[in-house]
Wavefront OBJ file of the C-alpha trace (Angstrom):
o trace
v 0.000 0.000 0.000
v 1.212 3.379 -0.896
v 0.428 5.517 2.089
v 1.787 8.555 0.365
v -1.214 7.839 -2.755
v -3.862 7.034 -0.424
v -3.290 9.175 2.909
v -1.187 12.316 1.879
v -2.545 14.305 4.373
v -2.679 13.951 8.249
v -6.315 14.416 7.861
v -6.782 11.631 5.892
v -4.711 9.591 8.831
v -7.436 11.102 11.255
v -10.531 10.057 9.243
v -8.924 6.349 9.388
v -8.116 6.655 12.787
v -12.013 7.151 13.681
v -12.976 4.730 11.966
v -10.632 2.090 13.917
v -10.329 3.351 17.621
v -13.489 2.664 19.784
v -15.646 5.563 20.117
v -14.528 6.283 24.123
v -10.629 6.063 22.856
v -11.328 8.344 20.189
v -13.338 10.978 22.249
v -10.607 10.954 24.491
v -7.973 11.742 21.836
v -9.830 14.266 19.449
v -11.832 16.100 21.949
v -11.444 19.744 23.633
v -13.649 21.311 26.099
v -16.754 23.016 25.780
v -18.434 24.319 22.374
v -14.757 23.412 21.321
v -14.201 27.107 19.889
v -11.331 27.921 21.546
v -9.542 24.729 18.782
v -11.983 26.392 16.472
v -10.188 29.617 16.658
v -6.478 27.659 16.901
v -7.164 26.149 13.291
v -8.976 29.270 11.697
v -6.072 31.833 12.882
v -3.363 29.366 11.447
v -5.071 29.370 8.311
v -5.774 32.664 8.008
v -1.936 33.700 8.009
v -0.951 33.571 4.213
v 2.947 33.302 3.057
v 4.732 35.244 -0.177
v 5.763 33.044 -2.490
v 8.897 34.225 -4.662
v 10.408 33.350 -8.190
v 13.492 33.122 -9.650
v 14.915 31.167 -6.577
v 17.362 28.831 -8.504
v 17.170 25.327 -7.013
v 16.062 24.919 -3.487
v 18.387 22.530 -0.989
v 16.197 22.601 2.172
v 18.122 22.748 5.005
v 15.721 21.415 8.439
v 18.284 21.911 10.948
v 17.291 23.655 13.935
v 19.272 24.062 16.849
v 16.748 24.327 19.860
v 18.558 25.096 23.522
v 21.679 24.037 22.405
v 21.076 20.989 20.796
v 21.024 20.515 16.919
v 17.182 18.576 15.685
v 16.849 17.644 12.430
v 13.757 18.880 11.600
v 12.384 22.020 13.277
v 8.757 20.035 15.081
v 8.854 17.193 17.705
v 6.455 15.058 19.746
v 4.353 17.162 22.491
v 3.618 15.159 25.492
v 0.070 13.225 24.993
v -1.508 11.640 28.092
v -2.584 8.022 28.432
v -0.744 7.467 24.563
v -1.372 3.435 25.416
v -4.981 4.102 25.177
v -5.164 4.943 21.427
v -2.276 2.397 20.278
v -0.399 -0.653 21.804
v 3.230 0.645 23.329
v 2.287 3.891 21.830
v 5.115 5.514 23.882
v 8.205 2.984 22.681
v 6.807 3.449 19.219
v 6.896 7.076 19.471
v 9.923 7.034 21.431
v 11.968 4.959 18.882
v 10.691 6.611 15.924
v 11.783 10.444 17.724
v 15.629 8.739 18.290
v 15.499 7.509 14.534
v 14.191 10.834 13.366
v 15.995 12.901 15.552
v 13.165 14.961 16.870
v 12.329 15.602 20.551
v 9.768 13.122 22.059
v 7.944 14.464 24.695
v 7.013 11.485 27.437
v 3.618 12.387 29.607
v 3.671 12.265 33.427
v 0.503 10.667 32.709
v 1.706 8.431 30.242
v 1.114 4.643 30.369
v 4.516 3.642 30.481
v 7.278 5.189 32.540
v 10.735 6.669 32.145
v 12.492 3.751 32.771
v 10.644 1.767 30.781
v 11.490 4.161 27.781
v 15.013 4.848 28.443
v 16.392 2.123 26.131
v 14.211 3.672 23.438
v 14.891 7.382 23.559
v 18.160 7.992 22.618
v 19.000 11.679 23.410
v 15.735 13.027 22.268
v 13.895 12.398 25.585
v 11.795 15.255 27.366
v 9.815 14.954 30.187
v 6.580 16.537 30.617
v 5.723 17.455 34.590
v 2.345 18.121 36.072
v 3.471 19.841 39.180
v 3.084 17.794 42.340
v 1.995 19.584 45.514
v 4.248 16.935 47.437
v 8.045 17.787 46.949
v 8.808 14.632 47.580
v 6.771 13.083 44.958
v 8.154 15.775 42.857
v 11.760 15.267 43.697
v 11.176 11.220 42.938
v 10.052 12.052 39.512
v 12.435 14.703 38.194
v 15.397 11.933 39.936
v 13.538 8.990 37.900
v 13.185 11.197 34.603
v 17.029 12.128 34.831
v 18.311 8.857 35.610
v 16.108 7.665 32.891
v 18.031 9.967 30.337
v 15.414 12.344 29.836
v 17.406 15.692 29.719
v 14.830 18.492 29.365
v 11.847 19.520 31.502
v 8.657 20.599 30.376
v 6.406 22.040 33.382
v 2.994 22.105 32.111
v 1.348 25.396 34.143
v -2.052 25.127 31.961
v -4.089 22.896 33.694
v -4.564 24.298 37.442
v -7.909 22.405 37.602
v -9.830 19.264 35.811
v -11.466 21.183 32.827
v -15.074 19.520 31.877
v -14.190 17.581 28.424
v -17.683 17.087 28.314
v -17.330 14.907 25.410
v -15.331 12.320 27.094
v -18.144 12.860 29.860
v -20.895 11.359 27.331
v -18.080 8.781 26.540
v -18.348 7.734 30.223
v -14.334 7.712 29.945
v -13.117 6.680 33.333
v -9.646 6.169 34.836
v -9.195 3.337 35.518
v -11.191 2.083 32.674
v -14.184 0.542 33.983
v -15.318 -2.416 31.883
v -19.118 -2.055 31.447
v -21.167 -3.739 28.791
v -20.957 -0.393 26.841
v -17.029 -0.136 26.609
v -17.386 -3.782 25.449
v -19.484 -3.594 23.109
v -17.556 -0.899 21.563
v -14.000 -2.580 21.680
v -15.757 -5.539 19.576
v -16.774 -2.553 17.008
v -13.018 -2.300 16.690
v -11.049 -5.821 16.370
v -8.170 -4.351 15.033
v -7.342 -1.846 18.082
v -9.137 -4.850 20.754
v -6.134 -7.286 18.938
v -3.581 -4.597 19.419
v -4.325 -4.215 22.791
v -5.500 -7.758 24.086
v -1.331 -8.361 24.978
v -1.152 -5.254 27.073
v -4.354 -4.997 29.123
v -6.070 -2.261 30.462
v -3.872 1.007 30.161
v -2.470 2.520 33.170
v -0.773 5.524 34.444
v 2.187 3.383 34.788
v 4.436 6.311 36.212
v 2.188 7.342 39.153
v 1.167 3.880 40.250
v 3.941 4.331 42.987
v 2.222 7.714 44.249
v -1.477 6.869 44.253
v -3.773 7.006 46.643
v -7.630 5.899 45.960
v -9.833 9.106 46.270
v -13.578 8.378 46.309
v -14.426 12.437 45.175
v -12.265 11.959 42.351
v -14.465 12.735 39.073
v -15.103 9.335 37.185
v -13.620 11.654 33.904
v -10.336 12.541 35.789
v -7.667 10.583 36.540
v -5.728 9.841 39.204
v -3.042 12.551 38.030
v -5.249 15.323 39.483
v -4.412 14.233 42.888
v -0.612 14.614 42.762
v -1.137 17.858 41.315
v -1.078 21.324 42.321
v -1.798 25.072 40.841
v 1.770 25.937 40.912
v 2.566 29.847 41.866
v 5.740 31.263 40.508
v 7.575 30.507 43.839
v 7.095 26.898 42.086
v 8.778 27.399 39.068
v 11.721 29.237 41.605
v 12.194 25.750 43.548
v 11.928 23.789 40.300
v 14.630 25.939 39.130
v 16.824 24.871 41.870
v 16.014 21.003 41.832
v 16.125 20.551 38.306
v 19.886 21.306 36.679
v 18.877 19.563 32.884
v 16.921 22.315 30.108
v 13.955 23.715 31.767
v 10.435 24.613 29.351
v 7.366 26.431 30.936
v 4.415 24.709 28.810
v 1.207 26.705 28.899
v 2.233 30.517 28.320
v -0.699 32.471 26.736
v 0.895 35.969 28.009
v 3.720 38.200 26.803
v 4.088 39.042 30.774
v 4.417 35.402 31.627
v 6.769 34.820 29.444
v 9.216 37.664 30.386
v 8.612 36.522 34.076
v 9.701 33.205 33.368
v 12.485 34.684 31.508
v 13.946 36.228 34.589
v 12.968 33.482 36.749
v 15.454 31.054 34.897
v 13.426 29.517 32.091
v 15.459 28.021 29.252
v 12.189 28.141 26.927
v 8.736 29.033 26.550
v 6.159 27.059 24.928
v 3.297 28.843 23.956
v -0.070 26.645 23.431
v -3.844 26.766 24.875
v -3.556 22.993 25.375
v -5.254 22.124 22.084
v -8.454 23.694 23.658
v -8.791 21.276 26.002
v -8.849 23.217 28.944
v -10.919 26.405 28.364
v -13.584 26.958 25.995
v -12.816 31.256 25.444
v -9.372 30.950 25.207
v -7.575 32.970 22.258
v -5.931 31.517 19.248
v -2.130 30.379 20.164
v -1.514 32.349 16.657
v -2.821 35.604 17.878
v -0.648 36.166 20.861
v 2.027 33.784 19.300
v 3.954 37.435 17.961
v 3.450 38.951 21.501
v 5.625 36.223 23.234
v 7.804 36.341 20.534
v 8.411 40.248 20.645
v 8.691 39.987 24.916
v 11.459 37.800 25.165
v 14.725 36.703 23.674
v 14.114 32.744 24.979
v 13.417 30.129 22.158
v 9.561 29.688 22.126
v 8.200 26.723 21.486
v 4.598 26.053 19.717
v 1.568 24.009 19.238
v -2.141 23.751 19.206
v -3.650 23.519 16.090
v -1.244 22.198 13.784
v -2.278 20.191 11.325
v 0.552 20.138 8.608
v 3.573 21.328 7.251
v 2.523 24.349 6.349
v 1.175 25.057 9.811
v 4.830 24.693 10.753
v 6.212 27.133 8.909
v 3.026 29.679 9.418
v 3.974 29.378 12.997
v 7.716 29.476 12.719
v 6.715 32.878 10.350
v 4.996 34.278 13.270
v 7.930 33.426 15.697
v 8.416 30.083 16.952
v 11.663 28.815 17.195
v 9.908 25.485 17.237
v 6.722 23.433 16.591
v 5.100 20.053 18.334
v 2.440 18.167 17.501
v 0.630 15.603 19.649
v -2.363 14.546 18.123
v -1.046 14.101 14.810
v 1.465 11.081 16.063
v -1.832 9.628 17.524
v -3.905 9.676 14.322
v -1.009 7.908 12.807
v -0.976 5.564 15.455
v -4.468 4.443 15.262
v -4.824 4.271 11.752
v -1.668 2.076 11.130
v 0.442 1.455 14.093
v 4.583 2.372 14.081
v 4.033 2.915 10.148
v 1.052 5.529 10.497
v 3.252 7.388 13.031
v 6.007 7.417 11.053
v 3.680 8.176 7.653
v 2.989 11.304 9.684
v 6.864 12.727 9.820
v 6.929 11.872 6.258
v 3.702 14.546 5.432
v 4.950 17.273 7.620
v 8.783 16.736 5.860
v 7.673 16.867 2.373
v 5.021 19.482 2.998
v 7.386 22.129 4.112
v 9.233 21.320 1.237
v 6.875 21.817 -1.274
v 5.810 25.145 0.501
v 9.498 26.113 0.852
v 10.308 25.566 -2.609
v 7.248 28.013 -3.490
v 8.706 30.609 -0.873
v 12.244 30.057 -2.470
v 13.562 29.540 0.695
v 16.095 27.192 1.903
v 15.419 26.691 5.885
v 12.336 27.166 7.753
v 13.001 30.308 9.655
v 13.281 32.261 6.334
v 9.635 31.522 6.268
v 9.750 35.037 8.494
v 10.920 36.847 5.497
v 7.590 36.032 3.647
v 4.820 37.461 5.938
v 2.755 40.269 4.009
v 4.247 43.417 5.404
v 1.054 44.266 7.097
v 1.471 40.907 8.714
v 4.963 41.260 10.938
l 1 2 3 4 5 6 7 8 9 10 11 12 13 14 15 16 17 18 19 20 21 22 23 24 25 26 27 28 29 30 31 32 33 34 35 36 37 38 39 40 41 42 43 44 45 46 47 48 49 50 51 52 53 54 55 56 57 58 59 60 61 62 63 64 65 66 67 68 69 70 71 72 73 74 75 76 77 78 79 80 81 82 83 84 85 86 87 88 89 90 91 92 93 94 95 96 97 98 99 100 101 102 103 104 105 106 107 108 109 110 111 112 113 114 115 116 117 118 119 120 121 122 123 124 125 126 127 128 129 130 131 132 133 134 135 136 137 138 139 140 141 142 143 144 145 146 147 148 149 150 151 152 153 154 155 156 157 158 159 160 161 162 163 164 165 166 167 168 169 170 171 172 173 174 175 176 177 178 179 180 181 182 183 184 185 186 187 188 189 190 191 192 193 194 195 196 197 198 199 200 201 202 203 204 205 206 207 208 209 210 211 212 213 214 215 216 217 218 219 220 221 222 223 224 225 226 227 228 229 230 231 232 233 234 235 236 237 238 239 240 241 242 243 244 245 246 247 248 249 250 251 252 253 254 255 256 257 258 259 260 261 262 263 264 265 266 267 268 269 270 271 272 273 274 275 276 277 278 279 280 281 282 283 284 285 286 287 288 289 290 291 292 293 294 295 296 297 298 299 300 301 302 303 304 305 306 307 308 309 310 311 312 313 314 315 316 317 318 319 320 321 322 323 324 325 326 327 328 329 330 331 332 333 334 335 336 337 338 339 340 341 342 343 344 345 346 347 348 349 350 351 352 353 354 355 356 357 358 359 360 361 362 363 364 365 366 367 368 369 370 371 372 373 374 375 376 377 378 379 380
């Protein structure tokens, strides 16, 4: 099969990936909060930034080196971070994790992720990040940051978006629990889906493999949360000052909306900012990441980092036009995933490659940041 013929677009990976996860999997994986506008507005404000395209270039040798915090990536997007990966795809995070070292892209492992760091260190070569929700407990926190580092994991992404359990009220009608409870419903569904019930039936029910160690069984815990809500806290910038001190690898502040924030977390030590809205699936009237994208960018001199609502190549390079030093996408990996395992995932790297070719070649531009020289005037 000729993936590139039949599913050139990461779209096209998404459509198949509905049609093959069941329906409580996929709500949990495509879903935002609320009406959903706020990843309304995220897709809308990416496409509405338009590019210059040029003539007379000559040739075009595209050139995807980025150096990000010191360390040289071979293409300029990695893998954000996606929670409870194990529930869309069998050993989702060793797929992912292998596929990052071969690619030579950051991966992006989830404290809530189904496997944990030591699980992954043979697998992540020197592309492994580790996403934190802040524990209240320092000790907790300490435990995790010493597991993550031992593990190899070498940069720190504290995630300062989610302060409280937003309502997902999708995955509410999906009666997604965690743990999974296995009702007649959820059953009846997985037999909808024998390819994903075969992928799994080796691996079990997923779990937060990482925080098994840590929990503690709450009875007012919301059925739709999971037990990652109770090792977490709101963190106050006296947080991100003791972080500072514990952790001495690359530290990222995931979640900054605000060209304030992100001087703040300039001068409190930050080695990057990465500037997202969580994909909308936190809060429903949040603005577009690519509206205040050029704010962060003009407030501080730290690499900024971006996602939420990229969908392709060309959303790379509008967002690397507007400022980022840097793109992730998490979903994207996911739809891969679902719709055809390790070779869907890496299908998806293959897209977002030769779609920033095609759209540098039209730009007559050689490496992604020049993408900045193309913005309508009225535009930078």
């Amino acid at each position: 099969m000729d993936l590139d013929l039949l599913y050139p677009e990461v779209a096209d990976l998404r459509r198949r990936a509905r049609r093959r996860l069941p329906h409580f999997a996929w709500e949990y994986l495509d879903s935002a909060t609320g009406d959903e506008s706020t990843r309304a507005r995220n897709e809308a404000a990416l496409d509405a930034v338009t590019l210059n395209t040029a003539i007379f270039g000559g040739k075009i040798e595209p050139d995807f080196t980025t150096t990000l915090m010191g360390r040289e990536q071979a293409l300029p997007f990695g893998m954000a971070p996606v929670g409870m990966s194990g529930l869309i795809w069998r050993n989702a995070e060793p797929i992912l994790a292998r596929l990052a070292d071969e690619t030579g892209i950051p991966y992006g492992l989830s404290t809530v992720a189904t496997r944990t760091p030591e699980e992954l260190a043979q697998h992540i070569g020197n592309q492994g990040w580790f996403q934190l929700y802040p524990p209240g407990d320092g000790e907790i926190r300490r435990d995790l940051l010493k597991r993550a580092k031992d593990s190899g994991f070498h940069t720190l992404i504290l995630t300062v978006d989610v302060p409280v359990a937003s309502r997902r009220e999708r995955q509410r009608r999906a009666r997604l629990s965690n743990p999974m409870r296995i009702t007649p419903r959820v059953l009846a569904e997985v037999a909808m889906r024998p390819a994903w019930a075969l992928a799994m039936s080796t691996n079990g029910i997923p779990k937060l493999a990482t925080l098994e160690k840590y929990a503690k069984v709450d009875a007012n815990l919301p059925s739709t949360a999971h037990v990652g809500y109770l090792l977490r806290t709101a963190p106050d910038w006296g947080y991100l000052d003791v972080l500072r001190t514990e952790w001495d690898g690359k530290l990222v502040v995931k979640g900054v909306t605000d060209a304030a924030d992100a001087k703040a977390c300039e001068k409190a030590g930050a080695d990057a900012v990465w500037v997202t809205n969580h994909s909308g699936r936190q809060f429903a009237a949040g603005r577009a990441t690519a509206d205040f994208l050029p704010e962060v960018r003009a407030a501080t001199k730290l690499p900024v980092i971006f996602d939420s609502g990229v969908r392709s190549g060309t959303d790379i390079l509008r967002a690397i036009a507007l400022g980022a030093d840097f793109v992730m996408l998490g979903k994207a990996f996911h739809y891969g995933l679902a719709a055809f395992g390790a070779k869907g995932a890496a299908h998806v790297v293959h897209i977002l490659r030769e779609q920033m070719i095609a759209d540098m070649g039209q730009m007559g531009i050689s490496k992604p940041v020049q993408a900045r020289d193309r913005l309508p005037s009225l535009a930078k």
